[in-house]
N, CA, C and O atoms as a Tripos MOL2 file, in Angstrom:
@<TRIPOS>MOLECULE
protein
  268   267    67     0     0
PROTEIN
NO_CHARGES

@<TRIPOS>ATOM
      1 N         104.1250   19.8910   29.9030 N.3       1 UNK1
      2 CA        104.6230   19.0090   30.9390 C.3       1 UNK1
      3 C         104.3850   17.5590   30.5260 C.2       1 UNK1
      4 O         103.2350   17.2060   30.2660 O.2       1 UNK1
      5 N         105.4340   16.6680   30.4480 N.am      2 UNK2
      6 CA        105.0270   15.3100   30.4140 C.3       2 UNK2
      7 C         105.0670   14.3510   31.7640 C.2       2 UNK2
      8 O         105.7790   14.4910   32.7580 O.2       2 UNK2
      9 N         104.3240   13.5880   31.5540 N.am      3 UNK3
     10 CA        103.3150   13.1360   32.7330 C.3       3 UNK3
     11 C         104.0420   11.9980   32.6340 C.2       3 UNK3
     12 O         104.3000   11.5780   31.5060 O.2       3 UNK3
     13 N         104.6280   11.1050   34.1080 N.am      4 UNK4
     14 CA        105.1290   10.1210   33.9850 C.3       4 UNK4
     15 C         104.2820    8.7940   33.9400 C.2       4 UNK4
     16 O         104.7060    7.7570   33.4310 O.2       4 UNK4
     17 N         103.1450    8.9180   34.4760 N.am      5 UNK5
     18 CA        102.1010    7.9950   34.3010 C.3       5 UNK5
     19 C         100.8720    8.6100   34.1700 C.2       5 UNK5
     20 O         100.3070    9.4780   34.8360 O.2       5 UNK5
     21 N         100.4700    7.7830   32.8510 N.am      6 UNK6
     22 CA         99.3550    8.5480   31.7310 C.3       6 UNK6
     23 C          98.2440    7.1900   31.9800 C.2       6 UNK6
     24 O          98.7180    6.0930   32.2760 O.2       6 UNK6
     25 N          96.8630    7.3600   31.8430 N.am      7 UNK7
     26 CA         95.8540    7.0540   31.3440 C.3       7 UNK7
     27 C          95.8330    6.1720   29.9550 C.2       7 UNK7
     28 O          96.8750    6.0950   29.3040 O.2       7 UNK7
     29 N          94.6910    5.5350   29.5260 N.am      8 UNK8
     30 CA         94.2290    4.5730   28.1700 C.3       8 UNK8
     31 C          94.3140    6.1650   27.3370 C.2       8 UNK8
     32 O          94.9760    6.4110   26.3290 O.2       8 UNK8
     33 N          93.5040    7.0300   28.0440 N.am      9 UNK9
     34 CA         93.0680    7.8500   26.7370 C.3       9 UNK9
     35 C          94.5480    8.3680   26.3850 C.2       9 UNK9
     36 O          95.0870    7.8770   25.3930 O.2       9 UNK9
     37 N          95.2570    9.3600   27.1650 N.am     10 UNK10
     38 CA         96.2910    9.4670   26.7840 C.3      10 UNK10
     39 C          97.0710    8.7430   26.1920 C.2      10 UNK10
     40 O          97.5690    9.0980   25.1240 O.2      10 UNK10
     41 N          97.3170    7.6770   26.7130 N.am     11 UNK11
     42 CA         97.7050    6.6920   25.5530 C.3      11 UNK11
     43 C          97.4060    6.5030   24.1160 C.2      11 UNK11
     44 O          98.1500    6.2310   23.1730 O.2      11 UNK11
     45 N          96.4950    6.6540   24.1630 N.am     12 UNK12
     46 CA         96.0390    6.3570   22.5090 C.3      12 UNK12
     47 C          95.9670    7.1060   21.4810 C.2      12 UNK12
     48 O          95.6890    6.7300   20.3420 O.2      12 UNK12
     49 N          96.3500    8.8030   22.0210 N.am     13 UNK13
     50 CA         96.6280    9.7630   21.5080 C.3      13 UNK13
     51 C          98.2580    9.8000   21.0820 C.2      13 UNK13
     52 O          98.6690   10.1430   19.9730 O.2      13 UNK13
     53 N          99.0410    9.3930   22.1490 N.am     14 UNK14
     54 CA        100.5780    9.4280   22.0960 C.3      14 UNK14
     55 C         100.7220    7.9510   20.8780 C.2      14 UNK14
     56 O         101.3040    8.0470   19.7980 O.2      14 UNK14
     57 N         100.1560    6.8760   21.3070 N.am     15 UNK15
     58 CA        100.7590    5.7280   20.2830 C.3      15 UNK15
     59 C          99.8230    5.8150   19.0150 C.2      15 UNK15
     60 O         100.2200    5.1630   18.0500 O.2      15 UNK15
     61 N          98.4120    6.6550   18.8320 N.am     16 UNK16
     62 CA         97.9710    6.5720   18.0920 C.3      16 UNK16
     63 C          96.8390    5.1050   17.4110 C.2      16 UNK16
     64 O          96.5990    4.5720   16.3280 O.2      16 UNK16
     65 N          96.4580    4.9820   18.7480 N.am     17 UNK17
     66 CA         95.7310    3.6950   18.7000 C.3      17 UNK17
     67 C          94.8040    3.6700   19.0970 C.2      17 UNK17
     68 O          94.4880    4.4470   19.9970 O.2      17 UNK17
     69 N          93.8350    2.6250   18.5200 N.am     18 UNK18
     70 CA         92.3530    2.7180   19.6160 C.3      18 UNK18
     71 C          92.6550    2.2950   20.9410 C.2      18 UNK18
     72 O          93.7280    1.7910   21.2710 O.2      18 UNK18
     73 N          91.4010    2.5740   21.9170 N.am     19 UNK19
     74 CA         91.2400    2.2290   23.6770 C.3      19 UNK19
     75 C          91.1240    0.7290   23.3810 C.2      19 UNK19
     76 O          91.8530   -0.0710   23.9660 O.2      19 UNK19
     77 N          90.4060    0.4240   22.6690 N.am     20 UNK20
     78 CA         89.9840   -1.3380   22.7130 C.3      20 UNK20
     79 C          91.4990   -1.7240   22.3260 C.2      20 UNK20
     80 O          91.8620   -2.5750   23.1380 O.2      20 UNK20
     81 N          92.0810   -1.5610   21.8080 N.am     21 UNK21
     82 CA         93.4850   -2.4370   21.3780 C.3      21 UNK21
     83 C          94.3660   -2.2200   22.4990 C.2      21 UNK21
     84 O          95.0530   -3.1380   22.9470 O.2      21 UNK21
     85 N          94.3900   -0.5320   23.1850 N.am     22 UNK22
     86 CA         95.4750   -0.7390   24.2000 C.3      22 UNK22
     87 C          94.7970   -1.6230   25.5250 C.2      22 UNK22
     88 O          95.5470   -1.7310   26.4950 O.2      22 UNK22
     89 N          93.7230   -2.1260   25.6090 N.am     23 UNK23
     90 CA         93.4100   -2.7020   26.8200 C.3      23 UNK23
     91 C          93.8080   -3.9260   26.5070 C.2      23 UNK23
     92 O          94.4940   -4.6130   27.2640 O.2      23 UNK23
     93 N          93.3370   -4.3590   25.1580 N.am     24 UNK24
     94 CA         93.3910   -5.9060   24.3270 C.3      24 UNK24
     95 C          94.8370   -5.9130   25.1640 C.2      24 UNK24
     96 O          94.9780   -6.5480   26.2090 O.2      24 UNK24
     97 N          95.9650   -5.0510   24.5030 N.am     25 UNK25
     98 CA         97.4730   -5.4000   25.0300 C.3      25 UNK25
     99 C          97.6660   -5.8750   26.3880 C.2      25 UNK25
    100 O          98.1130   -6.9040   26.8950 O.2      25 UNK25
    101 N          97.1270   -4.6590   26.8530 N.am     26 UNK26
    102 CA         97.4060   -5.0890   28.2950 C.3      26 UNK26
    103 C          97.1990   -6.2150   29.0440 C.2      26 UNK26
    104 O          97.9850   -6.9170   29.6800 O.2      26 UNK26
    105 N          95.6030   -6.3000   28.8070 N.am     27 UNK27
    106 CA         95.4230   -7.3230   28.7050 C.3      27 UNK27
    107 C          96.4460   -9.1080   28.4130 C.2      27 UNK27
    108 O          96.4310  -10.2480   28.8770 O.2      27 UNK27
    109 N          96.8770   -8.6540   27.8140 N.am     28 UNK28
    110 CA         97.5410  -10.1230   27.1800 C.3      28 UNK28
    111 C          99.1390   -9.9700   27.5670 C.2      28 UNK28
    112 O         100.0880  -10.6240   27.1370 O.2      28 UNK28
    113 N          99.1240   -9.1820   28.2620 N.am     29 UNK29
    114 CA        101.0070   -8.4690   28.3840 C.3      29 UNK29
    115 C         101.1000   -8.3530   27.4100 C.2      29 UNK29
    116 O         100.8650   -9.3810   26.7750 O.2      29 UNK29
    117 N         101.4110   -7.3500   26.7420 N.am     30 UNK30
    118 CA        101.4950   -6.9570   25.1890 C.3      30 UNK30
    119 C         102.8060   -5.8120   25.4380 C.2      30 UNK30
    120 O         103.8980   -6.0670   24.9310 O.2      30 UNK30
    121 N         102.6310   -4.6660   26.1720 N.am     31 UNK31
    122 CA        102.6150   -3.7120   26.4250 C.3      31 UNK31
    123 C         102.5210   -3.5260   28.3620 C.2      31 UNK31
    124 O         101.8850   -3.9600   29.3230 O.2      31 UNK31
    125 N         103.5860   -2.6210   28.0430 N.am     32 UNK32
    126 CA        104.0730   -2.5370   29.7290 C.3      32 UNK32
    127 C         102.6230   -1.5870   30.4310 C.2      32 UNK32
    128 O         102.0290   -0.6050   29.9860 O.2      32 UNK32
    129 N         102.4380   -2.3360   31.5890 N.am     33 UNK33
    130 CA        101.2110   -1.1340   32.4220 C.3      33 UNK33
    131 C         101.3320   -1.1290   33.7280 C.2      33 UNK33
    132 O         102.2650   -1.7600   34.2240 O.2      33 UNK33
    133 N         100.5970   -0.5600   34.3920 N.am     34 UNK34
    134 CA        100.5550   -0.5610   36.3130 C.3      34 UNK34
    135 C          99.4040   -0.5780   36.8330 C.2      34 UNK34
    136 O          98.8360    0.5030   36.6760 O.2      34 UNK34
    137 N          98.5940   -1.6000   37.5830 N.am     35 UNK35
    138 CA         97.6350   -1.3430   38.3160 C.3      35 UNK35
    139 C          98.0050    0.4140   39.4480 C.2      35 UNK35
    140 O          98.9400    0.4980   40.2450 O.2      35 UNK35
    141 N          97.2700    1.2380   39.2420 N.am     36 UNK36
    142 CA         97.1710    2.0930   40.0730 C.3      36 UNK36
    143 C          96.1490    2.8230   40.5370 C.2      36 UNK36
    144 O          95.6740    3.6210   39.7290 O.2      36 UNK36
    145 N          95.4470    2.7590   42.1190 N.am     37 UNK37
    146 CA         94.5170    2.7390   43.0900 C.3      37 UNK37
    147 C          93.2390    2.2090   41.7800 C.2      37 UNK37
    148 O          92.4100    2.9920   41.3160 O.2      37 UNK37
    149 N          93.3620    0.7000   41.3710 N.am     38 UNK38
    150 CA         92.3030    0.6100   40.3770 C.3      38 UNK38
    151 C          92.5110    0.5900   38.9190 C.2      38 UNK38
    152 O          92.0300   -0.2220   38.1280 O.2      38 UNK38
    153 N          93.1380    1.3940   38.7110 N.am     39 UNK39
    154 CA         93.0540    1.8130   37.5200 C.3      39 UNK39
    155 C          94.2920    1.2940   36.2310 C.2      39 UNK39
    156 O          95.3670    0.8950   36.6760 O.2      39 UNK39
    157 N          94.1480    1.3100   35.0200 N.am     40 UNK40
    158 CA         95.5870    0.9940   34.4450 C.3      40 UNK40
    159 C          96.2250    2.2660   33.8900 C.2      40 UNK40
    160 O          95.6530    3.0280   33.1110 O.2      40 UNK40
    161 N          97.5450    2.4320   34.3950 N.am     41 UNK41
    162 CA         98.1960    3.1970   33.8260 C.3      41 UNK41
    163 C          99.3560    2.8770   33.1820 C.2      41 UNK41
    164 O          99.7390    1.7100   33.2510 O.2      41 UNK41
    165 N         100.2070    3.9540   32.3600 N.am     42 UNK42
    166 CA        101.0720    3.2820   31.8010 C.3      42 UNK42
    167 C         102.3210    4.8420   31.9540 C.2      42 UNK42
    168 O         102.2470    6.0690   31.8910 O.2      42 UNK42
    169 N         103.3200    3.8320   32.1670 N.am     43 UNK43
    170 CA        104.8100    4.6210   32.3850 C.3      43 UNK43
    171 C         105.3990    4.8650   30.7240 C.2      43 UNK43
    172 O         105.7580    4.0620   29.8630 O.2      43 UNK43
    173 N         105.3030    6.3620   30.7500 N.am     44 UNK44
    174 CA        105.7680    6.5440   29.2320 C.3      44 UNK44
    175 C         107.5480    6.4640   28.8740 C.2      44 UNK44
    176 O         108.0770    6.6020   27.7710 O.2      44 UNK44
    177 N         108.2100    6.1980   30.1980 N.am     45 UNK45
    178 CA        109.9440    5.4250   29.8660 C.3      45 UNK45
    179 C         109.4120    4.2040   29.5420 C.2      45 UNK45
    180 O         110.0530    3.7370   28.6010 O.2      45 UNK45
    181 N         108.5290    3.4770   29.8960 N.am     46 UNK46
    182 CA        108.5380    2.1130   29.7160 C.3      46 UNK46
    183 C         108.0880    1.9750   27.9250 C.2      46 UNK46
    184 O         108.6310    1.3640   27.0040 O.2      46 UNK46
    185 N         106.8180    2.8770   27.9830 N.am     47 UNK47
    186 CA        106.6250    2.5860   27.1710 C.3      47 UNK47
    187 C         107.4560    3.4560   25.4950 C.2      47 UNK47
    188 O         107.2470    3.3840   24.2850 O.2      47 UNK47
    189 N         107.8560    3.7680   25.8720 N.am     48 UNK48
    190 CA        109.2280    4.6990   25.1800 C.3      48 UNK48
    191 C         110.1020    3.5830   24.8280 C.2      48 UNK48
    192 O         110.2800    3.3580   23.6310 O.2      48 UNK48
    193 N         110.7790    2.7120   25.8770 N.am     49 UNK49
    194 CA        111.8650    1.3980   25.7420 C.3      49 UNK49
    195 C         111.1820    0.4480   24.6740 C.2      49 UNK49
    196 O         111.7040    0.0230   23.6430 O.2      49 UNK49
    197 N         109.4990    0.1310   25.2890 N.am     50 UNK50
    198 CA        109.2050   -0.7590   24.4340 C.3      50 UNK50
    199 C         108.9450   -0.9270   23.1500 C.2      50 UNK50
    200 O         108.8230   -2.0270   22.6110 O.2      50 UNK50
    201 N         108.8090    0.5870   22.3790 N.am     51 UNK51
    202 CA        108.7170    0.7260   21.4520 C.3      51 UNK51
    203 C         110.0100    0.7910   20.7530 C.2      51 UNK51
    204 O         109.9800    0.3480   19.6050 O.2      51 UNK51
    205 N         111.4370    1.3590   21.2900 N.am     52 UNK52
    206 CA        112.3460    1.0180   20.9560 C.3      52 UNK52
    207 C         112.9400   -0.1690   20.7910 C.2      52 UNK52
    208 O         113.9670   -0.2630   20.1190 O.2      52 UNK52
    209 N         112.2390   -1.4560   21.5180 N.am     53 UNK53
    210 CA        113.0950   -2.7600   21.5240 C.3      53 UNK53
    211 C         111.7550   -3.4960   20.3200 C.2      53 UNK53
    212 O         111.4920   -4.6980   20.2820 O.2      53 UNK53
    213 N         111.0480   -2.3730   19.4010 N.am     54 UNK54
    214 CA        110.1910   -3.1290   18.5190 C.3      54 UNK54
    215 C         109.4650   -3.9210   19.3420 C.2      54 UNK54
    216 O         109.6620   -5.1360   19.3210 O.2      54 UNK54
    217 N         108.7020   -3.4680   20.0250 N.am     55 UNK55
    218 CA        107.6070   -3.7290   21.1600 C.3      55 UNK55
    219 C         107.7300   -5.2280   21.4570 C.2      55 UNK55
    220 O         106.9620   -6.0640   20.9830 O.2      55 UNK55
    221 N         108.7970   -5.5180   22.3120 N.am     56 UNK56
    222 CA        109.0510   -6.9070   22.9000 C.3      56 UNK56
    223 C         109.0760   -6.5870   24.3520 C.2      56 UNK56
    224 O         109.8160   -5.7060   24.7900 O.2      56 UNK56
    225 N         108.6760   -6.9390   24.7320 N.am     57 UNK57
    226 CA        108.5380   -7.0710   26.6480 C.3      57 UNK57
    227 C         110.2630   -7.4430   27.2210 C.2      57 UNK57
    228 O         110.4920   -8.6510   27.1570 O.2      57 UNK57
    229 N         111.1690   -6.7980   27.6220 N.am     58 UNK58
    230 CA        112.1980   -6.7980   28.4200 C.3      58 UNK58
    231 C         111.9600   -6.8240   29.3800 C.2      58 UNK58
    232 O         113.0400   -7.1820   29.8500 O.2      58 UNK58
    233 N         110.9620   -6.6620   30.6350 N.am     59 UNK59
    234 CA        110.8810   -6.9930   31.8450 C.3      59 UNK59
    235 C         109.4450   -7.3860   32.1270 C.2      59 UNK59
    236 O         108.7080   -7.0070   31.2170 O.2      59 UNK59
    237 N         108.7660   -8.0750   33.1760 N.am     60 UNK60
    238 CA        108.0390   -8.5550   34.0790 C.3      60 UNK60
    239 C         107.0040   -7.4610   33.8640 C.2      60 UNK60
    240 O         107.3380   -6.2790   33.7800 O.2      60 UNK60
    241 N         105.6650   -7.8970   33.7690 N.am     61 UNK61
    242 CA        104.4520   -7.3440   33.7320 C.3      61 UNK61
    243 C         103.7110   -7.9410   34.8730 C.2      61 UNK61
    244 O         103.7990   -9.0310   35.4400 O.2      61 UNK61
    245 N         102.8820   -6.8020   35.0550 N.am     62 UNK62
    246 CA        101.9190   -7.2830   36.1510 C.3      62 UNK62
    247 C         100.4410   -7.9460   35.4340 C.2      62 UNK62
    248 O         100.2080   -7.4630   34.3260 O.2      62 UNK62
    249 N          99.6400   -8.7630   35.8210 N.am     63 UNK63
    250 CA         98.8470   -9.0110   34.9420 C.3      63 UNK63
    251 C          97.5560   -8.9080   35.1800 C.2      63 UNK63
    252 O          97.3090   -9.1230   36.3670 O.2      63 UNK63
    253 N          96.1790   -8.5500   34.2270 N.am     64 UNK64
    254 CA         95.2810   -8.6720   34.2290 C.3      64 UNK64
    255 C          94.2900   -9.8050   34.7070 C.2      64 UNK64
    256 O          94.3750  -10.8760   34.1060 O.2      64 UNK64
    257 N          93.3070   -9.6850   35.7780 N.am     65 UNK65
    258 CA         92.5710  -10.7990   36.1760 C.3      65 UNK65
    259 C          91.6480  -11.1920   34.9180 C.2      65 UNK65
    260 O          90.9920  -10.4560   34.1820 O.2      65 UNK65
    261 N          91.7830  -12.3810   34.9100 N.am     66 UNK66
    262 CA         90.7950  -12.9650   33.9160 C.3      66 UNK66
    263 C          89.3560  -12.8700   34.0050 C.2      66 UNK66
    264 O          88.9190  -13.0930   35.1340 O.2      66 UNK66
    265 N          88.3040  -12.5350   32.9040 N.am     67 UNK67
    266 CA         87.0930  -11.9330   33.2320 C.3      67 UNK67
    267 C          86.0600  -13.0860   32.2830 C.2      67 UNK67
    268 O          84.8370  -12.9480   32.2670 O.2      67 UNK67
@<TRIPOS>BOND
     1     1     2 1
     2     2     3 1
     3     3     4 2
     4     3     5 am
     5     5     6 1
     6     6     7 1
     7     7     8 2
     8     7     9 am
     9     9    10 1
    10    10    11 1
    11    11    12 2
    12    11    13 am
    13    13    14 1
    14    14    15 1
    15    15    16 2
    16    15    17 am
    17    17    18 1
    18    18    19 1
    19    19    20 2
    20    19    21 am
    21    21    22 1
    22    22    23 1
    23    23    24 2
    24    23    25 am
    25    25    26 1
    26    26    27 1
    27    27    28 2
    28    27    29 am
    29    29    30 1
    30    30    31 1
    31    31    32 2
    32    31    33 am
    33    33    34 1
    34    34    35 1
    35    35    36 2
    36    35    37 am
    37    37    38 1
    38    38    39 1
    39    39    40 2
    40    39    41 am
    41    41    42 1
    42    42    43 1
    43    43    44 2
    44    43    45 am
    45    45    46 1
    46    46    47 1
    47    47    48 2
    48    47    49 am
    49    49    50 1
    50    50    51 1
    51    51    52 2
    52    51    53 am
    53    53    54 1
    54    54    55 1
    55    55    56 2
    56    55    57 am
    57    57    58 1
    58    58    59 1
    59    59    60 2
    60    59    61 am
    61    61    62 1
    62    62    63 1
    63    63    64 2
    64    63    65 am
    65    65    66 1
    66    66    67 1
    67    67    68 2
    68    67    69 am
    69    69    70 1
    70    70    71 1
    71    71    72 2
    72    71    73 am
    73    73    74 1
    74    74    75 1
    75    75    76 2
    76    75    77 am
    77    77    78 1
    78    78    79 1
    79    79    80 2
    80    79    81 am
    81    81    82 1
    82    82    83 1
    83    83    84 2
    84    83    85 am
    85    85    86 1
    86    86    87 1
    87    87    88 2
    88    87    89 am
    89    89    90 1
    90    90    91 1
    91    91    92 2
    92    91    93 am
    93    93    94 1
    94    94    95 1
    95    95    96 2
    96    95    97 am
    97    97    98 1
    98    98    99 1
    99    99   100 2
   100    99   101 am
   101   101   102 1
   102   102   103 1
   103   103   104 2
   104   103   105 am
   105   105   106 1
   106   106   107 1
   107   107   108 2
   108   107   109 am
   109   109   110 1
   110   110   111 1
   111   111   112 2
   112   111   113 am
   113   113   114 1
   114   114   115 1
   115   115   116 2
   116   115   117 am
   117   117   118 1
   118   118   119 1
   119   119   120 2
   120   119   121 am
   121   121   122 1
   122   122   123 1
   123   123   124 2
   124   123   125 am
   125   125   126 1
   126   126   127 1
   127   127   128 2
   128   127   129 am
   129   129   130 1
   130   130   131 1
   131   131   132 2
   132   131   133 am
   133   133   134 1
   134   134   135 1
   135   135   136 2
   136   135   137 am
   137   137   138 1
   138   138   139 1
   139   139   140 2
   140   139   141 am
   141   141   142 1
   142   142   143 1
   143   143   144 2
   144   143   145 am
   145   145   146 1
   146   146   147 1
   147   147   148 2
   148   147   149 am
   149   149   150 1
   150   150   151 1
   151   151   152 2
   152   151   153 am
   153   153   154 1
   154   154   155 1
   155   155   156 2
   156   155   157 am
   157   157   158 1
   158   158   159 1
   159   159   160 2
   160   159   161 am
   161   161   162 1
   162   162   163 1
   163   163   164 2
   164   163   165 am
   165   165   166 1
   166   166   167 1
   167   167   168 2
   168   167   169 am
   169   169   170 1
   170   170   171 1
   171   171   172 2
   172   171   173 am
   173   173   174 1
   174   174   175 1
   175   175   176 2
   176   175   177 am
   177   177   178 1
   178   178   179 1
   179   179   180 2
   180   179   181 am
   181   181   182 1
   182   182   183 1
   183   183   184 2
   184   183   185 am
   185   185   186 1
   186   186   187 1
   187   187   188 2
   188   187   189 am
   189   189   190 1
   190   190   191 1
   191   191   192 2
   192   191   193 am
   193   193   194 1
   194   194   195 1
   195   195   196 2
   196   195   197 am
   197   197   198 1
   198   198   199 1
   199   199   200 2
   200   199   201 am
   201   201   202 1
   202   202   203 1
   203   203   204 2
   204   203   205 am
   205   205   206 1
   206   206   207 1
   207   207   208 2
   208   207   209 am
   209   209   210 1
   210   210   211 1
   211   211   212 2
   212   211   213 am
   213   213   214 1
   214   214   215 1
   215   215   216 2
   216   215   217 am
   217   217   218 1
   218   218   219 1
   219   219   220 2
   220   219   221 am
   221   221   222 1
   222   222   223 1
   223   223   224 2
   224   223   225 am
   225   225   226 1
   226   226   227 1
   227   227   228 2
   228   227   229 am
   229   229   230 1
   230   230   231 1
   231   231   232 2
   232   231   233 am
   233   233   234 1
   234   234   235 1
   235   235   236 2
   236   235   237 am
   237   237   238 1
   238   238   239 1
   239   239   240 2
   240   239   241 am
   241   241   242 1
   242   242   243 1
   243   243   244 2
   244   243   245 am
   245   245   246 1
   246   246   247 1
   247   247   248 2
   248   247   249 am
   249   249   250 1
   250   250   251 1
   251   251   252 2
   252   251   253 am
   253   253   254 1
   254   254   255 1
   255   255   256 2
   256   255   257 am
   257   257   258 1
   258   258   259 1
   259   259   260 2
   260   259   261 am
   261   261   262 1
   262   262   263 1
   263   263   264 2
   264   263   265 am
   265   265   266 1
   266   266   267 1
   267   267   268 2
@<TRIPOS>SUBSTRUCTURE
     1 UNK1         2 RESIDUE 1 A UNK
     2 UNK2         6 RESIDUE 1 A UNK
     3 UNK3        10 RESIDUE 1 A UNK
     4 UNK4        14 RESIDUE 1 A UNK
     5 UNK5        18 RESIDUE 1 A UNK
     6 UNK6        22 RESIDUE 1 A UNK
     7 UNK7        26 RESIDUE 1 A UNK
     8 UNK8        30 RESIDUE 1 A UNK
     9 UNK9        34 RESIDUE 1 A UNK
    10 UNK10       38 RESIDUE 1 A UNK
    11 UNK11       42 RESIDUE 1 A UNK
    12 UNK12       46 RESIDUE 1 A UNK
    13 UNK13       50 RESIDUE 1 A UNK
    14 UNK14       54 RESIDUE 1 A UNK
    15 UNK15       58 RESIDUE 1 A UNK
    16 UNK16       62 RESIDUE 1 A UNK
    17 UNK17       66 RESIDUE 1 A UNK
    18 UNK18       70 RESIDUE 1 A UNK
    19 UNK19       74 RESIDUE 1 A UNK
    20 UNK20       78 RESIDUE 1 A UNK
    21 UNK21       82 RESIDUE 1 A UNK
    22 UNK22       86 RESIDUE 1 A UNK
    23 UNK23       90 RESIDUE 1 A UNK
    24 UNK24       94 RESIDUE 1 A UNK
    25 UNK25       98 RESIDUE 1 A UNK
    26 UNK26      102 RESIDUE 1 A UNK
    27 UNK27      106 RESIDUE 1 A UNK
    28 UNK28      110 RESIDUE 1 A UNK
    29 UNK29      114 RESIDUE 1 A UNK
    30 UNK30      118 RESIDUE 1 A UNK
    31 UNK31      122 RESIDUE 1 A UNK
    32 UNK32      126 RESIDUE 1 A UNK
    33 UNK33      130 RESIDUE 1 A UNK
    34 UNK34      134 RESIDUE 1 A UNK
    35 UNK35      138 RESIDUE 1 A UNK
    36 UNK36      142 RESIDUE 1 A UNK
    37 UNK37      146 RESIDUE 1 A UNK
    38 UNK38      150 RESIDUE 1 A UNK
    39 UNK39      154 RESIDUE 1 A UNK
    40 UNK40      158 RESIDUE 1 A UNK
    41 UNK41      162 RESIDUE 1 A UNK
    42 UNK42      166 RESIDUE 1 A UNK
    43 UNK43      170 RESIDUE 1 A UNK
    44 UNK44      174 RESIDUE 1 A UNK
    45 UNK45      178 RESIDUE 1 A UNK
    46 UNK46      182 RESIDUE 1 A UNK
    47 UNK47      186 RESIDUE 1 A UNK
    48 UNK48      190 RESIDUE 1 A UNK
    49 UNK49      194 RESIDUE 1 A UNK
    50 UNK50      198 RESIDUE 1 A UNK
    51 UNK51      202 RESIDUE 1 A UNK
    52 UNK52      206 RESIDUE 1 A UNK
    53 UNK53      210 RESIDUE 1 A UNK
    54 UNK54      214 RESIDUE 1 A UNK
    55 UNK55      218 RESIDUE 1 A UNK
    56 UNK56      222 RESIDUE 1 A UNK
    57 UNK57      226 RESIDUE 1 A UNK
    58 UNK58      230 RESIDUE 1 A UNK
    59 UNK59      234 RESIDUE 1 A UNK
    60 UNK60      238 RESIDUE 1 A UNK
    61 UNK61      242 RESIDUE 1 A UNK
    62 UNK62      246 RESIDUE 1 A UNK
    63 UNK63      250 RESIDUE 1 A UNK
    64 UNK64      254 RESIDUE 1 A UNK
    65 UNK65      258 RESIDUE 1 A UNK
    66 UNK66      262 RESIDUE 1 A UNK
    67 UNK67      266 RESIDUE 1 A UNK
């Protein structure tokens, strides 16, 4: 079953990346994500598109509070 909104860890299994880099992204809008109840998740159409458009941001990100 694929999951329409996945987790860091999942993530990093599917793109093959460390947790510290996919947060770094997010972090910085890098990479499409969703605050959800807390947490960051990520939409794997989105992130499917973004890897197809050679990971350029085509739409509006929500963003990380500065820490």
């Amino acid at each position: 079953m694929k999951y329409k909104y996945v987790s860091v860890i999942y993530l990093t299994q599917y793109l093959e990346m460390s947790k510290s880099k996919i947060y770094q992204m997010a972090k910085d809008n890098e990479i499409p994500f969703y605050r959800i109840k807390g947490s960051i998740r990520f939409n794997l159409d989105d992130v499917d598109r973004w890897i197809e458009n050679n990971c350029e941001l085509d739409f509006n990100l929500p963003t990380l509070p500065k820490i």
